[in-house]
mmCIF file of the N, C-alpha and C atoms, coordinates in Angstrom:
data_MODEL
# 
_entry.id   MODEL 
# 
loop_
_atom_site.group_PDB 
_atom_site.id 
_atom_site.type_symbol 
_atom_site.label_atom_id 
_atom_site.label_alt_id 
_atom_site.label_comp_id 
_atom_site.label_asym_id 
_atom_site.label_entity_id 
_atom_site.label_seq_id 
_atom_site.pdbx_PDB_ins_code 
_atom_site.Cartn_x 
_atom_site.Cartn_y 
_atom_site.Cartn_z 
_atom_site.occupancy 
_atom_site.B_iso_or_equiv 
_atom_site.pdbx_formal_charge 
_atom_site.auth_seq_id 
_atom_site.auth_comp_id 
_atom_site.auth_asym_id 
_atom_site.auth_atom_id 
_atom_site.pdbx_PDB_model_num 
ATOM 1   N N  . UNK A 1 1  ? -45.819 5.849  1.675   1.00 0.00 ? 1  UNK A N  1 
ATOM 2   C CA . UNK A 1 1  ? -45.396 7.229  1.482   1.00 0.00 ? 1  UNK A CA 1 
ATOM 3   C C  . UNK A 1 1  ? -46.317 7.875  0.444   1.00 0.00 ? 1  UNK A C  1 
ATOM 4   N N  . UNK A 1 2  ? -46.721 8.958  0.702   1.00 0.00 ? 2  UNK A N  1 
ATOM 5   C CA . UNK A 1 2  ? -47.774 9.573  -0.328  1.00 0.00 ? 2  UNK A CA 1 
ATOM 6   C C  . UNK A 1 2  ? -46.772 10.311 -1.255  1.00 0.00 ? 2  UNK A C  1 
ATOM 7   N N  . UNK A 1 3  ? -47.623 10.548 -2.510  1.00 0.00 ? 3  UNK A N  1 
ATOM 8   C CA . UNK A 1 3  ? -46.726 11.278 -3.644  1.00 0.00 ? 3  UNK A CA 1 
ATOM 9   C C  . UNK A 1 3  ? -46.272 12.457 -3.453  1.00 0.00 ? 3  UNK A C  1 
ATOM 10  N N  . UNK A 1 4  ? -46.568 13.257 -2.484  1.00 0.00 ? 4  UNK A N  1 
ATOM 11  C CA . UNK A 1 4  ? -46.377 14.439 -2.314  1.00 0.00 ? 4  UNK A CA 1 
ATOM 12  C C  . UNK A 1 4  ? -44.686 14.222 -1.500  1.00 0.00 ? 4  UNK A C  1 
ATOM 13  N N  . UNK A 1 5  ? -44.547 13.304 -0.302  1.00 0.00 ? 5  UNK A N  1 
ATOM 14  C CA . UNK A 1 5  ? -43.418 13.024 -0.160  1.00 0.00 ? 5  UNK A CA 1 
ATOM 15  C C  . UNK A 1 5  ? -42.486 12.251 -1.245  1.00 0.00 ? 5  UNK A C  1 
ATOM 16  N N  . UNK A 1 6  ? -42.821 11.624 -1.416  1.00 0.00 ? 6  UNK A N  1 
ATOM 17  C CA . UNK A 1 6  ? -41.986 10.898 -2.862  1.00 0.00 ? 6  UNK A CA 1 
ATOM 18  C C  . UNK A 1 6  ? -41.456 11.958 -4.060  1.00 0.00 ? 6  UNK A C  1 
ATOM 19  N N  . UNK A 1 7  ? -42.209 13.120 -4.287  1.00 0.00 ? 7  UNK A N  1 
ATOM 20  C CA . UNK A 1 7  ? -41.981 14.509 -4.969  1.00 0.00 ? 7  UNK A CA 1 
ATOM 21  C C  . UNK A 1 7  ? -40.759 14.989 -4.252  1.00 0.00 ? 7  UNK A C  1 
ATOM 22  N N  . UNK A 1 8  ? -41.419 15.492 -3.269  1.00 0.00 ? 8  UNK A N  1 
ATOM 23  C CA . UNK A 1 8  ? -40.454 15.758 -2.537  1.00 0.00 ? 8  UNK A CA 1 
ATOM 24  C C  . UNK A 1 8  ? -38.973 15.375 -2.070  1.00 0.00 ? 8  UNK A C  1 
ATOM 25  N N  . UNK A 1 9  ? -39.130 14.120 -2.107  1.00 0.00 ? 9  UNK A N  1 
ATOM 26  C CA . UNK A 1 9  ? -37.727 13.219 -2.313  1.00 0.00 ? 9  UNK A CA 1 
ATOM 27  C C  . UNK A 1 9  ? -36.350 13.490 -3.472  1.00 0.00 ? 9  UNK A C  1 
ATOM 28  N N  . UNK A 1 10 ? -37.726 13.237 -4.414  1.00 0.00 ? 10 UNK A N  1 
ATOM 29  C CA . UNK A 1 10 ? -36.844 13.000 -5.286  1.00 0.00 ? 10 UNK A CA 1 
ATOM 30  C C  . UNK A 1 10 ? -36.487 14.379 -6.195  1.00 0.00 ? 10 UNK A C  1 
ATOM 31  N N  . UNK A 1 11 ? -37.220 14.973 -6.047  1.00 0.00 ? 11 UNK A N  1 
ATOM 32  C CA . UNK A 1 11 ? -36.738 17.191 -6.314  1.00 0.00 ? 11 UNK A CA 1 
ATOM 33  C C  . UNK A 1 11 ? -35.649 17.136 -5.518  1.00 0.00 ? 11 UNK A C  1 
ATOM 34  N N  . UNK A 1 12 ? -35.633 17.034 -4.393  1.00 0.00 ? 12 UNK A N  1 
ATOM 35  C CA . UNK A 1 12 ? -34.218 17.190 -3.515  1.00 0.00 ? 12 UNK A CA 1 
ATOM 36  C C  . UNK A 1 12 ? -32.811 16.713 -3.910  1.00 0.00 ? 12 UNK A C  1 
ATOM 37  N N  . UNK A 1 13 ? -32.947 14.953 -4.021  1.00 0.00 ? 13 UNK A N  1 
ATOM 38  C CA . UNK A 1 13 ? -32.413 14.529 -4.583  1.00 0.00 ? 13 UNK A CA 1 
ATOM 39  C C  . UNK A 1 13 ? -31.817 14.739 -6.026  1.00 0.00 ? 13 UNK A C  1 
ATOM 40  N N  . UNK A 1 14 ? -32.472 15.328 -7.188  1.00 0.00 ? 14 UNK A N  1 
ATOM 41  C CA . UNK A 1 14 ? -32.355 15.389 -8.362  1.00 0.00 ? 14 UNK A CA 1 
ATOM 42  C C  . UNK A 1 14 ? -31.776 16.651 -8.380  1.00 0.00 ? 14 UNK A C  1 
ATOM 43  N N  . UNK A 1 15 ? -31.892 17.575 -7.270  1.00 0.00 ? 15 UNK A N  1 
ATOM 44  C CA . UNK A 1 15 ? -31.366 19.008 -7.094  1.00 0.00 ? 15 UNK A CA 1 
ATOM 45  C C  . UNK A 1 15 ? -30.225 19.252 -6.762  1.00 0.00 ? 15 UNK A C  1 
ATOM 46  N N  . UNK A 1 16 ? -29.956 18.225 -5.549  1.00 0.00 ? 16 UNK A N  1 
ATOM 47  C CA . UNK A 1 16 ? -28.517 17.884 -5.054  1.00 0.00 ? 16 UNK A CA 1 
ATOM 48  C C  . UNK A 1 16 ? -27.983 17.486 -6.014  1.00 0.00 ? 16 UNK A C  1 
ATOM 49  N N  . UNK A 1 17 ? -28.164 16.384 -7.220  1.00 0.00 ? 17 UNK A N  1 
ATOM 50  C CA . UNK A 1 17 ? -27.216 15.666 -7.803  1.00 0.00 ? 17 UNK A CA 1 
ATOM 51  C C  . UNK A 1 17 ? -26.758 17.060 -8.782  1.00 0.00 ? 17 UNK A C  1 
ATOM 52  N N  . UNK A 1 18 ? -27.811 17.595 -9.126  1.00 0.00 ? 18 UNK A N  1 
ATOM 53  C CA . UNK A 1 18 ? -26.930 18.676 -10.128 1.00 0.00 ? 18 UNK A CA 1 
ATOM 54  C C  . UNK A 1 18 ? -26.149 19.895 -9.568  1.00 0.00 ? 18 UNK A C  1 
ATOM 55  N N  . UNK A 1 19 ? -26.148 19.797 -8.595  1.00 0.00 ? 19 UNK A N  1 
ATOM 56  C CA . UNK A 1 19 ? -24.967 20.358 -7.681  1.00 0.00 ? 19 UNK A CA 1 
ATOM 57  C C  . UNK A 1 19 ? -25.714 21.884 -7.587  1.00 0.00 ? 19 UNK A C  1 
ATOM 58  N N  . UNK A 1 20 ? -27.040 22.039 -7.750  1.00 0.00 ? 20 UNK A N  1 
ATOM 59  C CA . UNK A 1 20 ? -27.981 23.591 -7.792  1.00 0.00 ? 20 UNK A CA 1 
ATOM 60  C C  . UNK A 1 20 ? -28.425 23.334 -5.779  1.00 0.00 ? 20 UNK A C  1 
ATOM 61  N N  . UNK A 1 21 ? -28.182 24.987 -5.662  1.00 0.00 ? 21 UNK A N  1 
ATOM 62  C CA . UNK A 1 21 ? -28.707 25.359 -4.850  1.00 0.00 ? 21 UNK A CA 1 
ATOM 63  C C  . UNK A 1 21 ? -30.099 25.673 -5.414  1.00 0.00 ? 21 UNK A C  1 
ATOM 64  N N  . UNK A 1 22 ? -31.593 26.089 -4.305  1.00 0.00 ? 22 UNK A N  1 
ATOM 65  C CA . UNK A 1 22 ? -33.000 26.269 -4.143  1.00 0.00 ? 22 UNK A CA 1 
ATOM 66  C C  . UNK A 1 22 ? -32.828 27.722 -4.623  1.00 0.00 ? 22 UNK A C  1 
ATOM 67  N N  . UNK A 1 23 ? -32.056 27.816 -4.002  1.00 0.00 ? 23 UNK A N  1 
ATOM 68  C CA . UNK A 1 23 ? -32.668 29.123 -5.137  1.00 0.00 ? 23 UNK A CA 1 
ATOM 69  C C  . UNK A 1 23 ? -31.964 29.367 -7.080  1.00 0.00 ? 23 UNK A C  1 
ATOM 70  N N  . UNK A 1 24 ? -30.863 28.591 -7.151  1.00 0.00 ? 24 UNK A N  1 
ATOM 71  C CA . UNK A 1 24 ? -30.816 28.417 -8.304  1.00 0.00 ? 24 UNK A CA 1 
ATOM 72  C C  . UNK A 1 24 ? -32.017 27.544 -9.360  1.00 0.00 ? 24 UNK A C  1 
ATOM 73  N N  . UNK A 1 25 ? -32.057 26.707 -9.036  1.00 0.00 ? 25 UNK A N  1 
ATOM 74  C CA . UNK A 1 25 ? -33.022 25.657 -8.985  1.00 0.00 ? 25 UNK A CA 1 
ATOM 75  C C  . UNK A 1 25 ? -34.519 26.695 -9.485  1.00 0.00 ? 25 UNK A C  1 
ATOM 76  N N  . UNK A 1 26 ? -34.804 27.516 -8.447  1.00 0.00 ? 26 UNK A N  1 
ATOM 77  C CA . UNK A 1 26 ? -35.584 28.536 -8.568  1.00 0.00 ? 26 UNK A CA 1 
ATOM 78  C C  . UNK A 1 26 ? -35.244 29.394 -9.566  1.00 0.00 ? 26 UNK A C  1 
ATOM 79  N N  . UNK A 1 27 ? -34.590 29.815 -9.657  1.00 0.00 ? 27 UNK A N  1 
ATOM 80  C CA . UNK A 1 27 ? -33.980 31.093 -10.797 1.00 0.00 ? 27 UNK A CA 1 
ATOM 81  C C  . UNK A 1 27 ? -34.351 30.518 -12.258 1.00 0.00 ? 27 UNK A C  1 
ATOM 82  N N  . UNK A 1 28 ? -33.801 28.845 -12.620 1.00 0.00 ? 28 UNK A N  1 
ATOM 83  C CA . UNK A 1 28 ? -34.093 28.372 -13.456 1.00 0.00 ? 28 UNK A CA 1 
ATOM 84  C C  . UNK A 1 28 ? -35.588 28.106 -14.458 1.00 0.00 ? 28 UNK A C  1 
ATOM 85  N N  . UNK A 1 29 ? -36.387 27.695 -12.806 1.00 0.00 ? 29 UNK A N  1 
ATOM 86  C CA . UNK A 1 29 ? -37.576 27.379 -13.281 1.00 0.00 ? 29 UNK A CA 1 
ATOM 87  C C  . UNK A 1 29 ? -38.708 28.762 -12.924 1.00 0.00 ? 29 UNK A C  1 
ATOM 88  N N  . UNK A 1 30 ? -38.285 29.527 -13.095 1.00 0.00 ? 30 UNK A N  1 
ATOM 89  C CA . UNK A 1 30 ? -38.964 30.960 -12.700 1.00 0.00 ? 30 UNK A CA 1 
ATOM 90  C C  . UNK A 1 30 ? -39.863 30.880 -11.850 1.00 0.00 ? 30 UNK A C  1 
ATOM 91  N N  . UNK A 1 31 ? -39.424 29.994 -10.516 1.00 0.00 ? 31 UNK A N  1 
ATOM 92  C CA . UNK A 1 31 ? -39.683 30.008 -9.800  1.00 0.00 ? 31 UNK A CA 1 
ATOM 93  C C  . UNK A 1 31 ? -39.255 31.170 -8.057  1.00 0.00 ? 31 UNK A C  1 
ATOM 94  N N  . UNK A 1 32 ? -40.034 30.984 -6.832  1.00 0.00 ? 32 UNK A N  1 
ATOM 95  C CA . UNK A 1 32 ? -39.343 31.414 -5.694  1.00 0.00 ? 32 UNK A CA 1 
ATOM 96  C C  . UNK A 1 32 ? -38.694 30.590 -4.813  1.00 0.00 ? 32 UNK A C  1 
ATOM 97  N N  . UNK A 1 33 ? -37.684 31.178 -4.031  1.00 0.00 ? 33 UNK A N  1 
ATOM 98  C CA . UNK A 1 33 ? -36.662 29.653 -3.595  1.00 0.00 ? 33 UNK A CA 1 
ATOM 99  C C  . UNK A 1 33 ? -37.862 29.302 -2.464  1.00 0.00 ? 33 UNK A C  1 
ATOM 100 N N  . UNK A 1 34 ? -38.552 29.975 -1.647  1.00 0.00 ? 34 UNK A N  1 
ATOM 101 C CA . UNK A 1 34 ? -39.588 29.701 -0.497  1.00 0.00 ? 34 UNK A CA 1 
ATOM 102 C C  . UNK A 1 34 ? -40.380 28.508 -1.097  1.00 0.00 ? 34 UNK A C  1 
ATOM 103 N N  . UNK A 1 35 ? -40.939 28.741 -1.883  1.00 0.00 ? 35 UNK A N  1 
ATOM 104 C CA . UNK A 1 35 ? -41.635 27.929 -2.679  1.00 0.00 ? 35 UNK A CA 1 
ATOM 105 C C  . UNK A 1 35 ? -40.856 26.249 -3.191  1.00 0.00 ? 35 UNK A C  1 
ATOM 106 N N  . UNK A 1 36 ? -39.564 26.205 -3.974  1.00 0.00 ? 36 UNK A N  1 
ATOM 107 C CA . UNK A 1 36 ? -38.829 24.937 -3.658  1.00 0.00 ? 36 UNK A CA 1 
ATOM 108 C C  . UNK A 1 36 ? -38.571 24.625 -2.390  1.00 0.00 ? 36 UNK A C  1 
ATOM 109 N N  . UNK A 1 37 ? -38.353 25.467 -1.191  1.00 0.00 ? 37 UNK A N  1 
ATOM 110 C CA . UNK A 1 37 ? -38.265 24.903 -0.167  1.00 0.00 ? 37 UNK A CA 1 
ATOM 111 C C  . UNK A 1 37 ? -39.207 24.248 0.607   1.00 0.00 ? 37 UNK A C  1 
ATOM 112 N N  . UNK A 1 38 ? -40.483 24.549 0.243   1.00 0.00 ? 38 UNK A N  1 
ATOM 113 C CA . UNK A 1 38 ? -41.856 24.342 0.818   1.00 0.00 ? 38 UNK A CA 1 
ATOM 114 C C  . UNK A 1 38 ? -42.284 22.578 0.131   1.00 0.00 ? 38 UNK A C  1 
ATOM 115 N N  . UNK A 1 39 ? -41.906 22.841 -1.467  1.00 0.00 ? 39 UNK A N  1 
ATOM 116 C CA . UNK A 1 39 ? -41.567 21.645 -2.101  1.00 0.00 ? 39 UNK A CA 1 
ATOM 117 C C  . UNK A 1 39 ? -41.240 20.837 -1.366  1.00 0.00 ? 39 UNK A C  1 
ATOM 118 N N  . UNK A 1 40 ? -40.074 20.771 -1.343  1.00 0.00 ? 40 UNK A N  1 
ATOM 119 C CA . UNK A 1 40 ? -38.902 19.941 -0.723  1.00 0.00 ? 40 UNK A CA 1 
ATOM 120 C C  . UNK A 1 40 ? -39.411 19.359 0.830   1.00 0.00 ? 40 UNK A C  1 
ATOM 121 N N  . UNK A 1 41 ? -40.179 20.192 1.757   1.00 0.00 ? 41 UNK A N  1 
ATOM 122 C CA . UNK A 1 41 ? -40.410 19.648 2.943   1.00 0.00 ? 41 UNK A CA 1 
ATOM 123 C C  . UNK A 1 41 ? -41.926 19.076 2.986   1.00 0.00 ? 41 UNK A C  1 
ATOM 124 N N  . UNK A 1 42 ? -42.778 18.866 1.772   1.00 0.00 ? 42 UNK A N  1 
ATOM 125 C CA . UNK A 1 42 ? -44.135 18.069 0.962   1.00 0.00 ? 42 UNK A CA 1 
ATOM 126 C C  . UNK A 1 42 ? -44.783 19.225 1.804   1.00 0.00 ? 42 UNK A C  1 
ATOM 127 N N  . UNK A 1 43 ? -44.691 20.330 2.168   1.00 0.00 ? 43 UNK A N  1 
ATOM 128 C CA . UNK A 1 43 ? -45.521 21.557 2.491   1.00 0.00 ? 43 UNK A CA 1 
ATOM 129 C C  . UNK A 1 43 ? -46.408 21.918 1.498   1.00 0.00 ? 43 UNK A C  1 
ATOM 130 N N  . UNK A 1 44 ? -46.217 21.613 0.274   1.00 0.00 ? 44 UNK A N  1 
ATOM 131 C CA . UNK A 1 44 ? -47.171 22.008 -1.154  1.00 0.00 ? 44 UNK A CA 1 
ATOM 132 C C  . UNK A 1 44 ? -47.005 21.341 -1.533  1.00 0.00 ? 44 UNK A C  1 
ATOM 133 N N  . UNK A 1 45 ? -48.687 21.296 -2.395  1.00 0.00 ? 45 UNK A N  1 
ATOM 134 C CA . UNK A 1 45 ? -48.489 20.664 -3.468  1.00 0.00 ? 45 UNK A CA 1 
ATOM 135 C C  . UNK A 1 45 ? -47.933 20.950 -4.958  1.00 0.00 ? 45 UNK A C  1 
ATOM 136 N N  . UNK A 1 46 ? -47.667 20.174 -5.489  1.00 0.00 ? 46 UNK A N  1 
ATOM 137 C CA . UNK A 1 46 ? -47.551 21.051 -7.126  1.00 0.00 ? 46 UNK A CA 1 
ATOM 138 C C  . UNK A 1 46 ? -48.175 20.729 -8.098  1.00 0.00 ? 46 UNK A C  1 
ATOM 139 N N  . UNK A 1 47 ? -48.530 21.958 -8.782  1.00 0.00 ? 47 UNK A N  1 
ATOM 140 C CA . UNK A 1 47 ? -49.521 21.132 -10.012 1.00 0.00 ? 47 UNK A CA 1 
ATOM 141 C C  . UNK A 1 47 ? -48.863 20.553 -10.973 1.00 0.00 ? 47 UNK A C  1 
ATOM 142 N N  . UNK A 1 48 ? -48.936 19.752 -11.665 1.00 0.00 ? 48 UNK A N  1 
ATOM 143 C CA . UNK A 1 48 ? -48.592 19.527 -13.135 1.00 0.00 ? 48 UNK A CA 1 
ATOM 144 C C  . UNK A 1 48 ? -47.271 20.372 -13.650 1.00 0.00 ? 48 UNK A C  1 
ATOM 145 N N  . UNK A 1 49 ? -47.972 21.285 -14.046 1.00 0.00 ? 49 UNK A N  1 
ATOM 146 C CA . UNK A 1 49 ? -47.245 22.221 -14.830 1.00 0.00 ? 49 UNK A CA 1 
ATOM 147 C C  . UNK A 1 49 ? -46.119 22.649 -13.931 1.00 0.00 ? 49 UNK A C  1 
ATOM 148 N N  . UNK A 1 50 ? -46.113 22.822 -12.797 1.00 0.00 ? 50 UNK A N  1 
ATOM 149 C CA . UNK A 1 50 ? -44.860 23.244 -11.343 1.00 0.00 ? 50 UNK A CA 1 
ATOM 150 C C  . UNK A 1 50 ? -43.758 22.002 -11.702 1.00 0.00 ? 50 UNK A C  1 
ATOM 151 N N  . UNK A 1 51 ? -43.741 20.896 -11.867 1.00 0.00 ? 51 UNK A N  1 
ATOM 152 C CA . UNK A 1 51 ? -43.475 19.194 -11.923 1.00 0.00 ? 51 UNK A CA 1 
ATOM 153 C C  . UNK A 1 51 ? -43.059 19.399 -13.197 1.00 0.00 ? 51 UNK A C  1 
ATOM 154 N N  . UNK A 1 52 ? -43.691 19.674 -14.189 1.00 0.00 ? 52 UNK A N  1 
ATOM 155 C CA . UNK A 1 52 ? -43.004 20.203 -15.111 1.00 0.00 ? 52 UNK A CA 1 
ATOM 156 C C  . UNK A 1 52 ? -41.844 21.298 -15.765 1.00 0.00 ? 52 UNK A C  1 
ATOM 157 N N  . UNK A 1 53 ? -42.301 21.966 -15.081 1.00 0.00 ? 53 UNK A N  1 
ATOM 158 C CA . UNK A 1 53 ? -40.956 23.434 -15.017 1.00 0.00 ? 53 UNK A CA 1 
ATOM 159 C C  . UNK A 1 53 ? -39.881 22.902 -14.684 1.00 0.00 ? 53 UNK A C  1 
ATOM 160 N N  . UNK A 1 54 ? -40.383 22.184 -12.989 1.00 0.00 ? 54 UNK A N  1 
ATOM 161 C CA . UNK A 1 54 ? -38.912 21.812 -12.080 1.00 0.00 ? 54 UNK A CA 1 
ATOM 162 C C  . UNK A 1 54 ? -38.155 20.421 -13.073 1.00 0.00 ? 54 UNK A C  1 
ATOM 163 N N  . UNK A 1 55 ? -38.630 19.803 -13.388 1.00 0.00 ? 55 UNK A N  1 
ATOM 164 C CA . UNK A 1 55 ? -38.377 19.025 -14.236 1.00 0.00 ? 55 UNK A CA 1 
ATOM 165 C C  . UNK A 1 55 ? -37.218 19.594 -15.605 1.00 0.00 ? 55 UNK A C  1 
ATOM 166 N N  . UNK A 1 56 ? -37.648 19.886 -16.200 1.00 0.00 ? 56 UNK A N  1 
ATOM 167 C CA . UNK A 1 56 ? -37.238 20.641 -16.970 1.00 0.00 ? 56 UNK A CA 1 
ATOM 168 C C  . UNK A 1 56 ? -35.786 21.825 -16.778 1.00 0.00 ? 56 UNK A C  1 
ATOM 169 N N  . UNK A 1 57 ? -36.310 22.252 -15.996 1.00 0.00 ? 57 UNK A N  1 
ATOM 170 C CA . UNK A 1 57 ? -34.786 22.822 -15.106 1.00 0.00 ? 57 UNK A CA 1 
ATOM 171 C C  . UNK A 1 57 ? -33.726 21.952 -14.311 1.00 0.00 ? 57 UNK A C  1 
ATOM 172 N N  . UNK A 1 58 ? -34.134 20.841 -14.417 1.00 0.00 ? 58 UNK A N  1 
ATOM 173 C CA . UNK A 1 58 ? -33.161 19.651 -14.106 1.00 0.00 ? 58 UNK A CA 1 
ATOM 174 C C  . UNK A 1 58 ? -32.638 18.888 -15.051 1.00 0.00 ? 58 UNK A C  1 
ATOM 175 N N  . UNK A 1 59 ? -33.407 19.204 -15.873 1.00 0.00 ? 59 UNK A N  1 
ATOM 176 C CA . UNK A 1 59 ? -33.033 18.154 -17.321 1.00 0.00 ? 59 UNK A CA 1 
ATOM 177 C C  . UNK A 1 59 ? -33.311 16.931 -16.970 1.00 0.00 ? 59 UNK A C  1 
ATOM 178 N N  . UNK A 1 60 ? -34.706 16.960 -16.344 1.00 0.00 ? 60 UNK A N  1 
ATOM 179 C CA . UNK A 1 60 ? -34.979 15.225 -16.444 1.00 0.00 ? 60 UNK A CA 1 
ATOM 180 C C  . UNK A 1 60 ? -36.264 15.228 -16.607 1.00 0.00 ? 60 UNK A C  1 
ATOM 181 N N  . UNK A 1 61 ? -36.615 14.421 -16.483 1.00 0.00 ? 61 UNK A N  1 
ATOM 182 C CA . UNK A 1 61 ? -38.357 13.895 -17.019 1.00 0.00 ? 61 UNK A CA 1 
ATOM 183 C C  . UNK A 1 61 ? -39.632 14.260 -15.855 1.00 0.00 ? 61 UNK A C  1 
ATOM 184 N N  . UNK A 1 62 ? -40.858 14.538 -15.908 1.00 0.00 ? 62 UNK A N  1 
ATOM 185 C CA . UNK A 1 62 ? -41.221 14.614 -14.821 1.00 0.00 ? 62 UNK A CA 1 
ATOM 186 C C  . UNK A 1 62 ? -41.780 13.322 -14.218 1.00 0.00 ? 62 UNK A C  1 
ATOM 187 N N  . UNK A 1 63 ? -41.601 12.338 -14.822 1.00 0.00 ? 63 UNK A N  1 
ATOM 188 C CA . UNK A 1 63 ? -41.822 10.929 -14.407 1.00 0.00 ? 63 UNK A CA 1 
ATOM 189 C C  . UNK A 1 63 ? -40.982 10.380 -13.519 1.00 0.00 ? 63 UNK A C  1 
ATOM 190 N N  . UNK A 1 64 ? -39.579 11.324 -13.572 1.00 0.00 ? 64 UNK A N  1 
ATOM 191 C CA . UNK A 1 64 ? -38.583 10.452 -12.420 1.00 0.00 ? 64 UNK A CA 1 
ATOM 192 C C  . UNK A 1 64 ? -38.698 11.442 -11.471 1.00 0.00 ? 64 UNK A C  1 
ATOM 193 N N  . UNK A 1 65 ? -39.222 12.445 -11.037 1.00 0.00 ? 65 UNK A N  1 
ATOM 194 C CA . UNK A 1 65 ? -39.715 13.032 -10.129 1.00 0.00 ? 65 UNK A CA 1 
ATOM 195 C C  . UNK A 1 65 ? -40.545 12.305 -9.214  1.00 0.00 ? 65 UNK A C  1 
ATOM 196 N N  . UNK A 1 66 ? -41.290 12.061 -9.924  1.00 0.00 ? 66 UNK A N  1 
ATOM 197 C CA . UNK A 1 66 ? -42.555 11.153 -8.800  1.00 0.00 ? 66 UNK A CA 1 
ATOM 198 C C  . UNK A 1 66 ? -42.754 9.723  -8.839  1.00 0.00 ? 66 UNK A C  1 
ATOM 199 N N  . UNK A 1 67 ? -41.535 9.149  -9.409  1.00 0.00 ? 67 UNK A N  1 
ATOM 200 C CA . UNK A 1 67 ? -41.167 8.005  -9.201  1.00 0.00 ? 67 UNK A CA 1 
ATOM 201 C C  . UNK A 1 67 ? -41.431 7.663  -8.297  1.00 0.00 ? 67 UNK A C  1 
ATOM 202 N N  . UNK A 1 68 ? -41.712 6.280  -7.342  1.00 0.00 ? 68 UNK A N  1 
ATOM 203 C CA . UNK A 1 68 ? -41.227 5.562  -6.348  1.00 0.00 ? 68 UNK A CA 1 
ATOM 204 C C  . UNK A 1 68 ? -40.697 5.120  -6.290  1.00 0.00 ? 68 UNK A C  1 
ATOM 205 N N  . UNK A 1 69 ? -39.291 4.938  -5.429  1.00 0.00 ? 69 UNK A N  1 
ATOM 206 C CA . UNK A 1 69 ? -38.138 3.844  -5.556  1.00 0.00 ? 69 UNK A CA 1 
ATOM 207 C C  . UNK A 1 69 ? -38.272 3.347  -4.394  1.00 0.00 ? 69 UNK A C  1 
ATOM 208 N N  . UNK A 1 70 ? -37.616 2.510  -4.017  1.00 0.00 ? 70 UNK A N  1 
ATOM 209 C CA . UNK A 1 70 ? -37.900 1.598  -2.632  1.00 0.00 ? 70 UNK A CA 1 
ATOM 210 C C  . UNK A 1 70 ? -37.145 2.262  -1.427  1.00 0.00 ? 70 UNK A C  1 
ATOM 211 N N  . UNK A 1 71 ? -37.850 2.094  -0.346  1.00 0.00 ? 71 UNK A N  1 
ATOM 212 C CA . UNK A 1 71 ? -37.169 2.957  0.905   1.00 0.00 ? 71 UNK A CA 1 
ATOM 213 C C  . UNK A 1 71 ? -36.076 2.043  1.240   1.00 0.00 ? 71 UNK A C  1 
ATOM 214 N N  . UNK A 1 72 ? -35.197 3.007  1.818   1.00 0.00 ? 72 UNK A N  1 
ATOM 215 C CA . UNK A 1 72 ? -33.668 2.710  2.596   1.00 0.00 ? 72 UNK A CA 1 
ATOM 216 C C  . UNK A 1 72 ? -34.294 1.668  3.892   1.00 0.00 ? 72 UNK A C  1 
ATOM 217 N N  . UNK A 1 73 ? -34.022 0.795  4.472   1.00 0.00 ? 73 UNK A N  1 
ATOM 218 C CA . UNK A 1 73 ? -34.381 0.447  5.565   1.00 0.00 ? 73 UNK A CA 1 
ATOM 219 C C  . UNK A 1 73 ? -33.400 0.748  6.721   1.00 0.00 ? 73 UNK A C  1 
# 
């Protein structure tokens, strides 16, 4: 799985758990919800600093963002 899906994973995931809708999520990180959604389906990339914002508007690290955890089989 490339990092861009693994991003993608785990933004979703970390988005769901805090119970935020994409466009809240967005609102937070002065972001556009098109743009988390584009995220979310590894349609973009993000730089650094994007990984950082979203991060940050989750209250988590941007290291567990692009974590790899092991796939579901």
């Amino acid at each position: 799985m490339e990092i861009r899906e693994v991003f993608a994973r785990n933004l979703k995931a970390a988005r769901r758990a805090k119970g935020l809708s994409q466009e809240e999520l967005a609102h937070r990180a002065g972001l556009d919800r098109t743009y988390i959604s584009s995220l979310e389906r590894s349609l973009y990339n993000a730089s650094i600093d994007v990984v950082d914002r979203l991060a940050s508007a989750l209250e988590t690290e941007a290291s567990d963002l692009l974590k790899r955890r092991p796939e579901k089989k």
